[in-house]
N, C-alpha and C positions, 0 to 999 in steps of 0.2 A: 612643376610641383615643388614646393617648396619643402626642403627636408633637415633645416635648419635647426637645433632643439628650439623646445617653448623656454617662454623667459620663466617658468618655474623649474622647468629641467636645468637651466644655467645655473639657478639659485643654489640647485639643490646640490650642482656638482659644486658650485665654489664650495660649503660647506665640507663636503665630503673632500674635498682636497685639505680641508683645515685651514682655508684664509680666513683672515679676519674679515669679518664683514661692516664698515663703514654705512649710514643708509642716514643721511640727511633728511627732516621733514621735509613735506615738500604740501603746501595748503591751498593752493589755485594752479594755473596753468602757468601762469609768466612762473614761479617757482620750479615746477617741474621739468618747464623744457629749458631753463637756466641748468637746472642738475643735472638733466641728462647727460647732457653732450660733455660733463665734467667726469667721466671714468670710474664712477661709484658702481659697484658690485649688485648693489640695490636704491631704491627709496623709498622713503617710509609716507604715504602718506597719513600726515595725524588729522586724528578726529579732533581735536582743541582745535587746531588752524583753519580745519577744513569748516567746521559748521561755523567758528568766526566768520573766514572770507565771505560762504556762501550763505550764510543765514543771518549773519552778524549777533546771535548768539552764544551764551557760553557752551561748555563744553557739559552739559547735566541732563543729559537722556532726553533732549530737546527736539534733538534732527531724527527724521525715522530713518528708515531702510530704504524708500524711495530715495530722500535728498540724499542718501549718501552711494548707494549704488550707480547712479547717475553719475556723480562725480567720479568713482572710481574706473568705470568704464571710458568718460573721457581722459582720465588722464593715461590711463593703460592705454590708449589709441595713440597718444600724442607723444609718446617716449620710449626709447628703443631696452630704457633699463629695468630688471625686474622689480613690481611695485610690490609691497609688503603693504598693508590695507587693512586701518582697524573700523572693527564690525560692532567694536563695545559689546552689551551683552550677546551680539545676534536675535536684538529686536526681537525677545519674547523667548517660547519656551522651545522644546525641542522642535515641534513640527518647524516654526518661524529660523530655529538654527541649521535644521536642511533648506531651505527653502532662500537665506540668505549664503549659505556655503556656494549651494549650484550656482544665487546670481553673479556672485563676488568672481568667480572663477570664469563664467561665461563672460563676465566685464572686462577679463585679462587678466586681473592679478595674480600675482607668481606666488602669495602668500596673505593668509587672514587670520588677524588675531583677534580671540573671543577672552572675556574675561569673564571673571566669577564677583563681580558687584550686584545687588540688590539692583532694580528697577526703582526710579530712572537715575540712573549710574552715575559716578560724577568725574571729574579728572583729577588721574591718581597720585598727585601732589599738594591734592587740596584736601581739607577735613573732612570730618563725619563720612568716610565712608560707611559702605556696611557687604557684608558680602551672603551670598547663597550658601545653603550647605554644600560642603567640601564634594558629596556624592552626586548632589542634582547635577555639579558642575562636570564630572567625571562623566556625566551619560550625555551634556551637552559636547564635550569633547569626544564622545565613540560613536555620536551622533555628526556630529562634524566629519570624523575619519570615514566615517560609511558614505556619508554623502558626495561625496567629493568624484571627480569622472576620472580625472589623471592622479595617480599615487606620485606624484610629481609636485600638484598644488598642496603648499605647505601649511600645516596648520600651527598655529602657535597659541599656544593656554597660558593667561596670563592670571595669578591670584593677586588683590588688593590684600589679603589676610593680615600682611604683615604689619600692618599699621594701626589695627584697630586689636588683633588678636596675637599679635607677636609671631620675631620668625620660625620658633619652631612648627607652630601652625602654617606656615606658608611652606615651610619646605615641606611639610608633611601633603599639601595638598599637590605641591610641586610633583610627588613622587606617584599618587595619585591619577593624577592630570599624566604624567607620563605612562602608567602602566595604561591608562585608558586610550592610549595611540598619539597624541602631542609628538609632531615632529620637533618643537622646538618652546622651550619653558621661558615662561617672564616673569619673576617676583619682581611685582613692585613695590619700590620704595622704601630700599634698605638704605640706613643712616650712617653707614660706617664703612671704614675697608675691611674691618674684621666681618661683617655682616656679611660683606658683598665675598670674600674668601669661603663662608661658609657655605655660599648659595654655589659658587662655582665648581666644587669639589663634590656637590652632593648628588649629580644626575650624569645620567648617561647620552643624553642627548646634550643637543645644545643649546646654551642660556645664553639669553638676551639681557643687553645692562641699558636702561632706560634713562640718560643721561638730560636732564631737566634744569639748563642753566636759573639758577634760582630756587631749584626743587630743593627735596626733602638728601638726595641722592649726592653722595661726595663727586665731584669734575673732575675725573683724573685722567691723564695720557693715555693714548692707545697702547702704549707696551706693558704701562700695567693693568689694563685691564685684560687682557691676554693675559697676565701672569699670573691672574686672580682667578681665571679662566673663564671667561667670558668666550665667546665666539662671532658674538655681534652687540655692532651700538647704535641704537638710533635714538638721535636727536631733532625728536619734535618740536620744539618749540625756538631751537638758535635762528631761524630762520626768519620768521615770522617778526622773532623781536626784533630784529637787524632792520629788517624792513619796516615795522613800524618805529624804530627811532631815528631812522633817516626821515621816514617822511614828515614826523612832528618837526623835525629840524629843519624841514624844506619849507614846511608849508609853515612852520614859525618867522622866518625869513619874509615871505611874499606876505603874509601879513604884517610885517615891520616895516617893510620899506617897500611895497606894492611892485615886488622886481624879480626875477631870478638874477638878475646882473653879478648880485654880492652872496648867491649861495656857493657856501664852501663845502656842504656835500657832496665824495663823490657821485659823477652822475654815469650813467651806461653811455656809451655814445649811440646819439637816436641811429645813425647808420647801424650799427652794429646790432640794435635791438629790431630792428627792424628787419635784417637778416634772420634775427633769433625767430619773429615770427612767421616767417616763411612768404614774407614780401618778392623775395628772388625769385620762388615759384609762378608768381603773381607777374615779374616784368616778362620773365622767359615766356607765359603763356600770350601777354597783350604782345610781343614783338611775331609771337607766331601764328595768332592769331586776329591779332587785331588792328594791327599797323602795317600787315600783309597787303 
């Protein structure tokens, strides 16, 4: 019997020890079992990269609850690290936010973040957002907390407010979203360090800094953002871009000179990735079985 904690009980003690929490986007599976095995605390899988990869759509209340639970069950299968797993609004209203709590949780993730945008949602570094009132959102997050099997699976309340209604409105719903049971708070899309000082200093749980190379959000080092008080950062979107500007560079190459010979891209070595995919598993089984 396995008596190991769950990857949400791990989560929950780094937290509760006070590390800082690092969690890389992570948008398909080559992404995710690359991270794994790299000693991150968590990963985030983002909804921008994920309904890209798997839908090739944007990130605007496009994918439902099917394509996305899917996803996060496979990648919670395939990675030993705990996955953080956004749910966007929770696909509808309260019933639809019990309803995606249970699956999210029974798919393995160790954490699910619900936000308080308007249907259908958009991504929180882009315009026109718009958000629910501050209260629906509060009974979608005590909704959330009830639902949930293990007081272990963490819930995270994220408000867009800040951008369209300013931060004292975001903190104020911040405070909200936490009396309503929020393991752990996200305001998004604050523009400053004075911004992001006031958002860390005003909760008692722990705030997430949503680090958006290119976003609306200042990029600053892990130590100040712990000094700002943050407790966690995830960066959805570094990944994805890294990956798509190697491959315009790769594949700018084979269309210039019909070669890989003169790509100056680093490349994985195919040994090595092929290891990553669990090809080993594959020779150890043909030698024991099939070459017997």
């Amino acid at each position: 019997m396995d008596t190991s904690p769950s990857k949400s009980a791990r989560l929950r003690a780094t937290l509760r020890r006070g590390e800082f929490v690092v969690a890389p986007g992570v948008f398909d599976l080559i992404s995710a079992r690359i991270a794994d095995g790299m000693g991150f605390h968590a990963l985030y899988m983002t909804g921008y990269g994920t309904v890209a990869s798997h839908l090739g759509l944007p990130d605007a209340g496009l994918a439902s609850y099917s394509d996305m639970v899917g996803r996060v069950e496979r990648m919670a299968e395939m990675t030993a690290t705990p996955l953080i797993a956004d749910a966007d609004t929770g696909y509808g209203g309260l019933l639809n936010v019990r309803h995606t709590v249970r699956g999210y949780e029974a798919a393995g993730a160790a954490a699910i973040q619900l936000e308080d945008q308007e249907f259908p949602k958009k991504c929180g570094h882009t315009p026109n957002r718009r958000v629910i009132a501050a209260e629906e959102m509060a009974r979608k997050v005590a909704v959330a907390v009830e639902s949930r099997r293990s007081d272990d699976f963490l819930i995270i309340a994220r408000t867009d407010a800040r951008t369209s209604l300013g931060l004292d409105e975001a903190l104020r719903r911040g405070a909200l979203y936490q009396k309503a049971g929020a393991d752990i708070l996200f305001i998004e899309s604050p523009e400053t360090e004075e911004e992001m000082a006031r958002i860390g200093r005003s909760f008692d749980v722990p705030v997430l800094a949503n680090i958006v190379d290119g976003g609306r959000t200042p990029v600053l080092p892990r130590a100040r953002l712990v000094e700002l008080g943050y407790r966690l950062a995830i960066f959805p979107g570094t990944g994805f871009l890294a990956a798509g500007a190697a491959l315009r560079a790769v594949y700018d190459t084979l269309r210039r000179d019909g070669s890989s010979a003169s790509v100056t891209t680093p490349l994985y070595s195919f040994a090595d990735f092929s290891k990553l995919m669990g090809f080993e598993d594959v020779w150890a089984f043909e030698r024991a079985h099939v070459e017997a």
